[in-house]
PDB file with one MODEL, atoms N, CA, C and O in Angstrom:
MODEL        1
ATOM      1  N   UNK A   1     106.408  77.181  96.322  1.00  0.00           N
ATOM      2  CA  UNK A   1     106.545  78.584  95.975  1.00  0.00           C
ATOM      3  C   UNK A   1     107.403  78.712  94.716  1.00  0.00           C
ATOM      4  O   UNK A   1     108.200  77.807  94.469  1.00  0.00           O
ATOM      5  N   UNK A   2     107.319  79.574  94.050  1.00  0.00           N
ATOM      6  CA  UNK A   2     107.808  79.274  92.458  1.00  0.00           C
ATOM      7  C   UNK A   2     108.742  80.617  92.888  1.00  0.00           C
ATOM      8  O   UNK A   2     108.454  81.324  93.853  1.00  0.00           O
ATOM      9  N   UNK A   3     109.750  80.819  92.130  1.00  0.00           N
ATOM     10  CA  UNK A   3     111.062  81.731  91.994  1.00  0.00           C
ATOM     11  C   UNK A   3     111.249  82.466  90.865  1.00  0.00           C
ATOM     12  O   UNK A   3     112.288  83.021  90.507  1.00  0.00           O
ATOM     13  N   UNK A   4     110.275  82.444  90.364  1.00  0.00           N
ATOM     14  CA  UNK A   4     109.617  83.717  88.961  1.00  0.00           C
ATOM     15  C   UNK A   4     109.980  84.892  89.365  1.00  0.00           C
ATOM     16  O   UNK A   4     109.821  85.182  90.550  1.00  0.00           O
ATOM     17  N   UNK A   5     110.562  85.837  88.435  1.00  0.00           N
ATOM     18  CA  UNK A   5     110.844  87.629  89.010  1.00  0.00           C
ATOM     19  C   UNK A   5     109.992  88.346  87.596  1.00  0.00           C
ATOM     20  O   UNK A   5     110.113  88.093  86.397  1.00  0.00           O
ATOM     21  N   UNK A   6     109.289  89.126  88.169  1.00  0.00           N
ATOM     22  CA  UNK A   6     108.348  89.735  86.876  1.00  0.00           C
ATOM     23  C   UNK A   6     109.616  91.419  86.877  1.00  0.00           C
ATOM     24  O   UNK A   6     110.131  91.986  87.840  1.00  0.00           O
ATOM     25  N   UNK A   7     109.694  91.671  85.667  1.00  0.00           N
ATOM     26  CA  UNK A   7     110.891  92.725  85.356  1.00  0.00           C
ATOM     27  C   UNK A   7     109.883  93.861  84.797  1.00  0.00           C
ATOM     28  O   UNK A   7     108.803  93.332  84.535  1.00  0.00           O
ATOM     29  N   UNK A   8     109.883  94.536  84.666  1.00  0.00           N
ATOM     30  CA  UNK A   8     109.011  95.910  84.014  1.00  0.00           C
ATOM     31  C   UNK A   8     110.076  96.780  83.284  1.00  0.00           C
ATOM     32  O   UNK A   8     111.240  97.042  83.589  1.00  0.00           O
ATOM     33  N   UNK A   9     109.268  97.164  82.169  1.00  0.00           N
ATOM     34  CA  UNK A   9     110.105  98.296  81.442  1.00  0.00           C
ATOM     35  C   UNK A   9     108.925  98.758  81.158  1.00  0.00           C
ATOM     36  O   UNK A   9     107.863  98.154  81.012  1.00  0.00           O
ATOM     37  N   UNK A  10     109.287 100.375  81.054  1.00  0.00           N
ATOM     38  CA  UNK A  10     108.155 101.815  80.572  1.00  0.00           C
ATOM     39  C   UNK A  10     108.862 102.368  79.754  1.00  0.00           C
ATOM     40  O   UNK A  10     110.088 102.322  79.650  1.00  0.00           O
ATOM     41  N   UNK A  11     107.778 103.154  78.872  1.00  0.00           N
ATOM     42  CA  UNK A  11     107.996 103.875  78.119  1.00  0.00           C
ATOM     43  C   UNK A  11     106.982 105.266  78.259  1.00  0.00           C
ATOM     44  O   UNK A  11     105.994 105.149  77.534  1.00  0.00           O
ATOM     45  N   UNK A  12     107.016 106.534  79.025  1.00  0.00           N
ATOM     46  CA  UNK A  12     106.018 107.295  79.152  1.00  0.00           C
ATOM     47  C   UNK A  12     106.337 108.420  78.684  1.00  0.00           C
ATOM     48  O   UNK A  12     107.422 108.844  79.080  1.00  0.00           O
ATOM     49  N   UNK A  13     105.779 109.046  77.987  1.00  0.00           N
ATOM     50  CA  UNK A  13     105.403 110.500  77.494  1.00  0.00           C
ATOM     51  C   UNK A  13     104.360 111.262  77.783  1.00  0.00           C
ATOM     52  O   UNK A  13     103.186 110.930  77.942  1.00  0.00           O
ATOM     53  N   UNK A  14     104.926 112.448  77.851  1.00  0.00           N
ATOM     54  CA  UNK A  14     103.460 113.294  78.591  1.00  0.00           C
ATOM     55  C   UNK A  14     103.618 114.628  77.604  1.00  0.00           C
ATOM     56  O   UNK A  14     104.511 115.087  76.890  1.00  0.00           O
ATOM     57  N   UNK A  15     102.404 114.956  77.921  1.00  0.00           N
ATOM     58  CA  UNK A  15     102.170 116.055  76.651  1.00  0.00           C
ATOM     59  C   UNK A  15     101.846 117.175  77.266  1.00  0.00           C
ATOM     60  O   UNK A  15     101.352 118.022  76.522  1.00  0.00           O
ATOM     61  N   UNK A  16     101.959 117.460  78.366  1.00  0.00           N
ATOM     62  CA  UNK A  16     101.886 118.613  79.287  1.00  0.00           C
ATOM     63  C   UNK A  16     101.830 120.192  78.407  1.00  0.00           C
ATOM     64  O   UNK A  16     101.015 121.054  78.737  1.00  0.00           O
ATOM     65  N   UNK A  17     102.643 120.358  77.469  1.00  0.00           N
ATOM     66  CA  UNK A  17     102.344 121.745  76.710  1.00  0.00           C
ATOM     67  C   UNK A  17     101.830 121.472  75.696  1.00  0.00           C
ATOM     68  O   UNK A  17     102.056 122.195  74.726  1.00  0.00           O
ATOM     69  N   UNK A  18     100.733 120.037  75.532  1.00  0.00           N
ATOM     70  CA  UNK A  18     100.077 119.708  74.497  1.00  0.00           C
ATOM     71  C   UNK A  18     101.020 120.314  72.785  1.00  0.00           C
ATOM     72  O   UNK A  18     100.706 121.214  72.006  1.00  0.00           O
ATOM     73  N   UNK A  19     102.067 119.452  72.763  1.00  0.00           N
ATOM     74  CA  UNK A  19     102.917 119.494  71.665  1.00  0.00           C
ATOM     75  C   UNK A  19     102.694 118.544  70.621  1.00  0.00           C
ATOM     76  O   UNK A  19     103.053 118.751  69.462  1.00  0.00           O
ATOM     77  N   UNK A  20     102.236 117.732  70.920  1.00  0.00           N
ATOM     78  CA  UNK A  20     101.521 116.460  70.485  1.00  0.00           C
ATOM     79  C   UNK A  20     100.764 116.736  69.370  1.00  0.00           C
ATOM     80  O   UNK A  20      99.907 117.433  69.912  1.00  0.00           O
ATOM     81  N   UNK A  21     100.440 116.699  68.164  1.00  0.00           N
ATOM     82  CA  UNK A  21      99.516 116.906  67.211  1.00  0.00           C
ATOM     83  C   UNK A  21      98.248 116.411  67.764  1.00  0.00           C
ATOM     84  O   UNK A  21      97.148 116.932  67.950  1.00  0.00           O
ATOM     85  N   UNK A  22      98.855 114.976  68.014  1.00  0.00           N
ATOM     86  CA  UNK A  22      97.276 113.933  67.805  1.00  0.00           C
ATOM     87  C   UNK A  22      97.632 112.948  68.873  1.00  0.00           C
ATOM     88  O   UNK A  22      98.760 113.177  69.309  1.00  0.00           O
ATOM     89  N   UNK A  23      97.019 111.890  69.458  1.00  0.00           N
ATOM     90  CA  UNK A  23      97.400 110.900  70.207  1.00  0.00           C
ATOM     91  C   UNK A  23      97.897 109.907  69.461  1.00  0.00           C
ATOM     92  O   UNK A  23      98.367 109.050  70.209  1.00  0.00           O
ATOM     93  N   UNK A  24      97.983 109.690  68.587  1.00  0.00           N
ATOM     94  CA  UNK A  24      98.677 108.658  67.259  1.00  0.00           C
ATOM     95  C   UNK A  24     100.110 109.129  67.590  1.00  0.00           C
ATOM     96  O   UNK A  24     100.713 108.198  68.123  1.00  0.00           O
ATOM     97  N   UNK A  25     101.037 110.467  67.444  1.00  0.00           N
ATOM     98  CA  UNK A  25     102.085 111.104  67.651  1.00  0.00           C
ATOM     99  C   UNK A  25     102.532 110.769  69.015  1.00  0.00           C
ATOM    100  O   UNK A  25     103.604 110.165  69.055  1.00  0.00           O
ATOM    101  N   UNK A  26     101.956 111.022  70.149  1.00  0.00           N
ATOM    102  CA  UNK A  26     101.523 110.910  71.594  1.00  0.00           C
ATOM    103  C   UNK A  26     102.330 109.179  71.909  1.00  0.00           C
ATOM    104  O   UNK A  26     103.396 108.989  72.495  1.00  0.00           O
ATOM    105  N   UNK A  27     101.417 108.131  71.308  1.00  0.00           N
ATOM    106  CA  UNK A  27     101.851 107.094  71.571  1.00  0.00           C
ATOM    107  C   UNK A  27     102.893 106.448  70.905  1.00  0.00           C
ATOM    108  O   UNK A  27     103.584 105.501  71.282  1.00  0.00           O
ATOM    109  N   UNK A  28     102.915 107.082  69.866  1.00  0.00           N
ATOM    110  CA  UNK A  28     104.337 106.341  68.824  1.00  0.00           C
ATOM    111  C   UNK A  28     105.915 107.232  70.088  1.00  0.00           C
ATOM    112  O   UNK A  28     107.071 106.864  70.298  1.00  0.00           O
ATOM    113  N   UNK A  29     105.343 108.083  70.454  1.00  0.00           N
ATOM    114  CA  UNK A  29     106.404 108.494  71.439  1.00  0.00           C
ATOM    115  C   UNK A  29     106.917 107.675  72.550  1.00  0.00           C
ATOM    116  O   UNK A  29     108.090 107.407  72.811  1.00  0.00           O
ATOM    117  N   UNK A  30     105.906 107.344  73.124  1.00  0.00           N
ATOM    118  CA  UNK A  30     105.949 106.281  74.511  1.00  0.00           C
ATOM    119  C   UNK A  30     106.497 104.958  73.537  1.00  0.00           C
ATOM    120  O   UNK A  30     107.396 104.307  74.069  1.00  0.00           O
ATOM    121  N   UNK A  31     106.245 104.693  72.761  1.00  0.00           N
ATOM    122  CA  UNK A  31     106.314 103.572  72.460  1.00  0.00           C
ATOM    123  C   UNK A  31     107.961 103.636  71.863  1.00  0.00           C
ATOM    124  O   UNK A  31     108.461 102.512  71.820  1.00  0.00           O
ATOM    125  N   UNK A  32     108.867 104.738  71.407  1.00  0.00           N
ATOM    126  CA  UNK A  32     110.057 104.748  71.387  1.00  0.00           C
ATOM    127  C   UNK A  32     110.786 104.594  72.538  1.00  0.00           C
ATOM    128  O   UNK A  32     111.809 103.921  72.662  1.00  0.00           O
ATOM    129  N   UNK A  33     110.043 105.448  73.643  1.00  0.00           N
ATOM    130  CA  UNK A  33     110.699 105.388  74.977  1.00  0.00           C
ATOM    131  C   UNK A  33     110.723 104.043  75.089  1.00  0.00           C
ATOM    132  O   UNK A  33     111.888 103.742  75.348  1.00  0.00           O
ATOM    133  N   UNK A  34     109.952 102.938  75.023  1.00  0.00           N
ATOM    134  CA  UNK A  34     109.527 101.986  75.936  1.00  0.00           C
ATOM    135  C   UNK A  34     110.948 100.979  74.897  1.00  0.00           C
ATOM    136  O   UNK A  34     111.895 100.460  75.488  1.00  0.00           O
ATOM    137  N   UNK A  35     110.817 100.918  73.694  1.00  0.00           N
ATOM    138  CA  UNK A  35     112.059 100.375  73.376  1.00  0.00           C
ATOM    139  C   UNK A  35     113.208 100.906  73.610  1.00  0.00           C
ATOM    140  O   UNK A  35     114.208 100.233  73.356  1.00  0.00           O
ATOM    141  N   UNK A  36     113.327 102.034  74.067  1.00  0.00           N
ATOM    142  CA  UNK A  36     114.719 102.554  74.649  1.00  0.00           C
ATOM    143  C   UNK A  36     114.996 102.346  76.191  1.00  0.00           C
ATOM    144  O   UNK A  36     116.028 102.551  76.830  1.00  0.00           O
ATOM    145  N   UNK A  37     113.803 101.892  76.581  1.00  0.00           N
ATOM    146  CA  UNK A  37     113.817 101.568  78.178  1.00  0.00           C
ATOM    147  C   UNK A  37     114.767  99.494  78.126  1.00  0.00           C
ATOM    148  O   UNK A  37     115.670  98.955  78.766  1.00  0.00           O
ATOM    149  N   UNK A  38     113.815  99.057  76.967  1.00  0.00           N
ATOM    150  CA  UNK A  38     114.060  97.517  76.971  1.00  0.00           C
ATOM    151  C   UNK A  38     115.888  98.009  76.254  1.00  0.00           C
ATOM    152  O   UNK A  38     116.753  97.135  76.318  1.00  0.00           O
ATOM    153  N   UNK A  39     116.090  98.770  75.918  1.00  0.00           N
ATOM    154  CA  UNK A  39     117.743  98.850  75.223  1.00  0.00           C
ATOM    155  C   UNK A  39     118.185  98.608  76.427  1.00  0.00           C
ATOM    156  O   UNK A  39     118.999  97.701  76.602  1.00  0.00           O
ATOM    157  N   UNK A  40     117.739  99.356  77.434  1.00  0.00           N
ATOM    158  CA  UNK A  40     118.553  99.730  78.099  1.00  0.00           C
ATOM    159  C   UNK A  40     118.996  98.547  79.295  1.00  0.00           C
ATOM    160  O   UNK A  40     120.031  98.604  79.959  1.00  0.00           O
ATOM    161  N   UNK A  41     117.945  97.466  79.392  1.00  0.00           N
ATOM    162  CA  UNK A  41     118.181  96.477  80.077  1.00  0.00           C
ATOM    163  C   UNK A  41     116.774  95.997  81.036  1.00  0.00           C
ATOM    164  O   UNK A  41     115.765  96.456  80.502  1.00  0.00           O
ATOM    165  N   UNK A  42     116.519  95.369  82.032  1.00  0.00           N
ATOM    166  CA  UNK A  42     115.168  95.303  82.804  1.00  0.00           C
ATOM    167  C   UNK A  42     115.268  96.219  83.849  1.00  0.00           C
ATOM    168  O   UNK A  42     116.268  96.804  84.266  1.00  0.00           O
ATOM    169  N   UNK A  43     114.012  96.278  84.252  1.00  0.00           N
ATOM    170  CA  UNK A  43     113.278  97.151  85.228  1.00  0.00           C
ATOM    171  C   UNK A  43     113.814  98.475  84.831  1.00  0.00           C
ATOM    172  O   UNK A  43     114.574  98.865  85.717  1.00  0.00           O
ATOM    173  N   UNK A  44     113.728  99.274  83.911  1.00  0.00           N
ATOM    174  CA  UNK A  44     113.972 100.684  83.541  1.00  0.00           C
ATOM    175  C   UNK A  44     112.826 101.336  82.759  1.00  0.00           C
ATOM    176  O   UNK A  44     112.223 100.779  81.842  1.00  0.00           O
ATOM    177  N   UNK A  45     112.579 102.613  83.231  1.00  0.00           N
ATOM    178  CA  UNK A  45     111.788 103.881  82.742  1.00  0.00           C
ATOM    179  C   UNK A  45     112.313 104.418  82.160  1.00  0.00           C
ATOM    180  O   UNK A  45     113.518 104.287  82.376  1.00  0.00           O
ATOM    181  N   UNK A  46     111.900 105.539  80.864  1.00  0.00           N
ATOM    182  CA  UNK A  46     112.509 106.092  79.916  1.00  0.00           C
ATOM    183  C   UNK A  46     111.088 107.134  79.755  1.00  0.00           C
ATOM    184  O   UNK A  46     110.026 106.845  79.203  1.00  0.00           O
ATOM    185  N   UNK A  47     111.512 108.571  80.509  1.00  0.00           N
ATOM    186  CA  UNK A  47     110.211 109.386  80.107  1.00  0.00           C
ATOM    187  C   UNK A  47     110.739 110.726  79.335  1.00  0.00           C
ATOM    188  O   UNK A  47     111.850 111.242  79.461  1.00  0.00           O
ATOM    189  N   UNK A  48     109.703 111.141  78.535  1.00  0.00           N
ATOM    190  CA  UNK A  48     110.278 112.062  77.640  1.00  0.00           C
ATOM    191  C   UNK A  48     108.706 112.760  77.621  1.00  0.00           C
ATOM    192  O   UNK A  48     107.611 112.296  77.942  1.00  0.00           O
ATOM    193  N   UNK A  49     109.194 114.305  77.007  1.00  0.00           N
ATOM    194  CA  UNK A  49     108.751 115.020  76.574  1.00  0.00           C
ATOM    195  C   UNK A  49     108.982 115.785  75.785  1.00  0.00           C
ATOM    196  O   UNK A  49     110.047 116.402  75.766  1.00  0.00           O
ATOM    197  N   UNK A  50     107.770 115.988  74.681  1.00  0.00           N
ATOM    198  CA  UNK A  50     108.159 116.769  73.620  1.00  0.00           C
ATOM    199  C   UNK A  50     108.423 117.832  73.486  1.00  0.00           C
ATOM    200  O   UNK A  50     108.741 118.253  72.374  1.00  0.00           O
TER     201      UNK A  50
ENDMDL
END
């Protein structure tokens, strides 16, 4: 049996009042979260809205 730990970090944004121009805007968002999730250390979520 191997002793591997798989860690997850997210980065999610939701566009719920469609604030978002475009989905290009949309994902460059998540994709800040998701490096502010890895700042922040393993296994952490970071969700935002615009």
């Amino acid at each position: 049996m191997s002793n591997k730990k798989l860690t997850v970090n997210m980065g999610v944004a939701a566009n719920e009042n469609l604030c978002y121009e475009n989905i290009t805007s949309l994902l460059q968002a998540a994709d800040t979260l998701l490096y502010k999730a890895k700042f922040r250390g393993s296994e952490q979520i970071c969700l935002g809205q615009h």
